[in-house]
N, C-alpha and C positions, 0 to 999 in steps of 0.2 A: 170241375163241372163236366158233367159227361155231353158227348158232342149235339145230344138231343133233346137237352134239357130247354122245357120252354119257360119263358118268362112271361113278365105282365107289359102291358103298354107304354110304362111309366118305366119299363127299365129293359129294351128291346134291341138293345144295340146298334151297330151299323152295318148297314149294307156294302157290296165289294167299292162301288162308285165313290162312298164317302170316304171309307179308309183309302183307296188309292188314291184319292186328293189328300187325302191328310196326311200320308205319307211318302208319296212322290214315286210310291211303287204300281207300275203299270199292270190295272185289272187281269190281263193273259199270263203274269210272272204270278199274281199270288192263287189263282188258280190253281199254276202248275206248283207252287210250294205248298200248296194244298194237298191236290192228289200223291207228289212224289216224298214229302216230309210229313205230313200231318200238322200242317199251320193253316187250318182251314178255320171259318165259322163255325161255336159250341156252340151255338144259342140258336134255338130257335122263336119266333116272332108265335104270338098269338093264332095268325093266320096261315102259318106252318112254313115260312119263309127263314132261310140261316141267313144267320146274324152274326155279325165280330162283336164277342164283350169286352172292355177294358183291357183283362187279361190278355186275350188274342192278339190285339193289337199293340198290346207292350209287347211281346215274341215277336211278332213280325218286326218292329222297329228294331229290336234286338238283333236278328237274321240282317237286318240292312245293315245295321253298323258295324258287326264282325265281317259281312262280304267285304264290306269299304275297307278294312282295315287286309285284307287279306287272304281271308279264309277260306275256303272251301265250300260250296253251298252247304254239301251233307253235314263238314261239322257246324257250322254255325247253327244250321236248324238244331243237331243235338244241341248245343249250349243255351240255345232260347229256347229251345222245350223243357229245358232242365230250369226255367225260371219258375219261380213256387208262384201259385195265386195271392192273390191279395188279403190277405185275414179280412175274417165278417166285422161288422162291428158287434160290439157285444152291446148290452142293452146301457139304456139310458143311468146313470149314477149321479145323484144330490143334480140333477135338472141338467146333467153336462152330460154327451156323449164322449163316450172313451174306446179306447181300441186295443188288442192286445199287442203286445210288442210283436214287428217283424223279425221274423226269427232270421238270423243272417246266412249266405250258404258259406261252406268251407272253402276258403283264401279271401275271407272280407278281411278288414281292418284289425281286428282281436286275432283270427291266425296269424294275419303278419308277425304282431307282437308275439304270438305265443312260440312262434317257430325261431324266430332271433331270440328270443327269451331262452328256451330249450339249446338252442345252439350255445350261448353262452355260457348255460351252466353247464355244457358239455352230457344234456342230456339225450341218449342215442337212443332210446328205446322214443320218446316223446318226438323229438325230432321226424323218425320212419313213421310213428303214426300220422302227425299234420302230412305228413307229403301224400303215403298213402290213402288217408281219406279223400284229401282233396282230389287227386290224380282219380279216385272213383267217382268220384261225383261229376266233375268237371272238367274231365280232361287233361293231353299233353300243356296243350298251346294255352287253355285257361289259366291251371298252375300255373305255369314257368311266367306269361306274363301280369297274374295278381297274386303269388302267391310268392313264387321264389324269387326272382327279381326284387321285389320288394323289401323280402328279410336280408339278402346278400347286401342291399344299401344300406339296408340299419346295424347290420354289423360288420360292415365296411365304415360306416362311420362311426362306432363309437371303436374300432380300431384308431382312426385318423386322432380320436379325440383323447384315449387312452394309453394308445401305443401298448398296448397285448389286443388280444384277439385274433389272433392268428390261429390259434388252434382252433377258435370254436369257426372258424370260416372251413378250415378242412373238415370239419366233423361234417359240417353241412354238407359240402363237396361231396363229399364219400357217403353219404347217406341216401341223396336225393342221385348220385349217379347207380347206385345198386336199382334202386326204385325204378329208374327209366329203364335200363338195360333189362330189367324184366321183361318189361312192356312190349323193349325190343323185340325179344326172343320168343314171345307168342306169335308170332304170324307163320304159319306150315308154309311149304316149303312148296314152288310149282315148278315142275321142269320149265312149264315153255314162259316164265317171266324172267326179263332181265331185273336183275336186280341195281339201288341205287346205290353210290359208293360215299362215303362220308370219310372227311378226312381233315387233319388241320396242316396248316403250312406248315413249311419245314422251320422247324424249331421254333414251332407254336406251341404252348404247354401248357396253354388253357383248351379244355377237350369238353366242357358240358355242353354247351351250344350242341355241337354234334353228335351229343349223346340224345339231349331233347329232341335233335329234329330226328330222328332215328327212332323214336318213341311215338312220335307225332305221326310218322309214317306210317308208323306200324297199325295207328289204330285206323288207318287207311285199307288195310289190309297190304301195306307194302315193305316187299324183303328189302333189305338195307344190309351190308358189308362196311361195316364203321373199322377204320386204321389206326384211330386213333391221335395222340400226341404227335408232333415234330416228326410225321412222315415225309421221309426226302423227295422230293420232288422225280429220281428217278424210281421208286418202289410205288407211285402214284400213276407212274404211266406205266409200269409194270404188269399193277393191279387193273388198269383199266383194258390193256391189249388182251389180259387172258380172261376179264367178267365180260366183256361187252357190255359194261352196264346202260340202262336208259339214260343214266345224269351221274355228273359228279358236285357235291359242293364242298369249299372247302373253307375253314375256315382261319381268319386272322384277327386278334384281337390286338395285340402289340404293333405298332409302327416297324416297329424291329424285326417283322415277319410280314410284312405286308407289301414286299416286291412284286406287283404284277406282271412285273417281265415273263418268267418263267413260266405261266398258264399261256404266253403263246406255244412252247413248246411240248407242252404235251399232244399226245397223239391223238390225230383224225380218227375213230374206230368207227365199222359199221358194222349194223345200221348205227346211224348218227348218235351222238353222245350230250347233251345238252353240257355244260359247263355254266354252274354257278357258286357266286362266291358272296360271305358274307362276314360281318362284321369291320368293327373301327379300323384296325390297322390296317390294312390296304390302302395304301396311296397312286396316284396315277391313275390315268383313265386304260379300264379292262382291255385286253383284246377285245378284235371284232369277235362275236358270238358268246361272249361270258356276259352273262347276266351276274346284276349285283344286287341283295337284297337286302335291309337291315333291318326285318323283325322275322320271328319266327313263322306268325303267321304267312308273311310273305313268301320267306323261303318252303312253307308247306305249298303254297300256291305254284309256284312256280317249279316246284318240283312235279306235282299232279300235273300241271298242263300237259308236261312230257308224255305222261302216260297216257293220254287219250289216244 
């Protein structure tokens, strides 16, 4: 619906007053997500007054619960503006109203299945496409937590259930790691930014985490130096004394790589270095000044902060 479309009486929407009680979001915020996102009122009233339609304010409740969760204003407005309207209804049939099916977006409940399906028959060509459409449509942080996460479970369980599946979990891997490192590798290059450093603990050997938030960042418009696998802890502070990056995060999924001892020792650089760390294995409470994060959207939050 275009932003000036009027309506009739009987179907006039709400004003900012009602939706910010309806929604707990204070009138000066959705203003400002108004002018600076485009989550403003489409409708206009009879008497030439904008109005929130249904639409509207499903995106805005959308925008609140991706911030809650972590997000970033700017991408969450992308991912609630990227919600489709609501189908018309179509006309009356045998005295009964009916509706056309909601058409679903890419990483609903059927990718899930189609992309573990595809993994399993070790299908590579179908596999890059789920990831690649999804990842246009909806983003890093979308995918990875409705789309990829999702099929890595379902073929991580019928591993557990089967005992093979091992291979169709690497095809994944290696599929959906080419896909992000694209993504990586679009952001040009600016002399006067520091760039963030992405790394896993030493003889960590699980590396997509770090590849998604590298992906994530980038659709931020931020340079990232990803180390990759089982970087030793001293090629880490190495990396850090000759980037001066803004942040490092690093990641551990195993118990077995998850000593936070050793992040007291890496080096002070300046200007200052944020230090964050995410995932299961990590045991022990961080040094003073490591933040610990465990979702992506979070660790994209807290990576941005740095950069203001």
């Amino acid at each position: 619906m275009d932003e000036d479309t009027p309506v009739s009486e009987g179907d006039a929407g709400f004003g900012i007053g009602a939706v910010s009680r309806r929604l707990g979001i204070p009138a000066p915020t959705l203003r400002t997500w108004n002018l600076r996102y485009g989550l403003g009122p489409s409708r206009r009233s009879p008497g030439g007054h904008r109005r929130y339609g249904d639409a509207d304010v499903r995106r805005l409740a959308e925008m609140k619960r991706l911030i809650a969760t972590g997000l970033v204003p700017a991408e969450a407005a992308r991912l609630a503006l990227s919600l489709p309207d609501p189908p018309p209804p179509s006309p009356l049939k045998g005295g009964r109203r009916t509706s056309p099916p909601v058409p679903r977006k890419p990483g609903g409940r059927p990718a899930v299945a189609a992309l573990a399906r595809a993994a399993t028959v070790l299908d590579g060509r179908a596999v890059s496409g789920l990831i690649e459409e999804t990842l246009a449509a909806q983003g890093v942080v979308w995918t990875w937590e409705h789309l990829v996460l999702p099929a890595f479970d379902a073929v991580c369980r019928a591993q557990d259930e089967t005992g093979t599946g091992i291979d169709a979990e690497h095809l994944l891997s290696g599929h959906l790691q080419a896909a992000l490192h694209r993504l990586a590798g679009d952001v040009p290059p600016r002399g006067d930014e520091r760039p963030v450093l992405l790394a896993c603990a030493e003889e960590e050997q699980h590396s997509l985490p770090v590849h998604a938030l590298a992906a994530a960042l980038a659709e931020q418009g931020v340079q990232t130096r990803v180390l990759g696998a089982r970087t030793p802890y001293a090629a880490l502070a190495s990396a850090m004394r000759r980037l001066g990056p803004a942040a490092v995060f690093v990641w551990s999924q195993r118990a077995a790589t998850g000593d936070t001892a050793p992040l007291a020792d890496l080096p002070h650089v300046r200007p200052a270095c944020q230090v964050v760390i995410g995932g299961l294995g990590w045991r022990g409470r961080p040094p003073s000044g490591v933040v610990r994060v465990s979702t992506l959207p979070a660790a994209v939050a807290c990576v941005m902060s740095t950069l203001i």
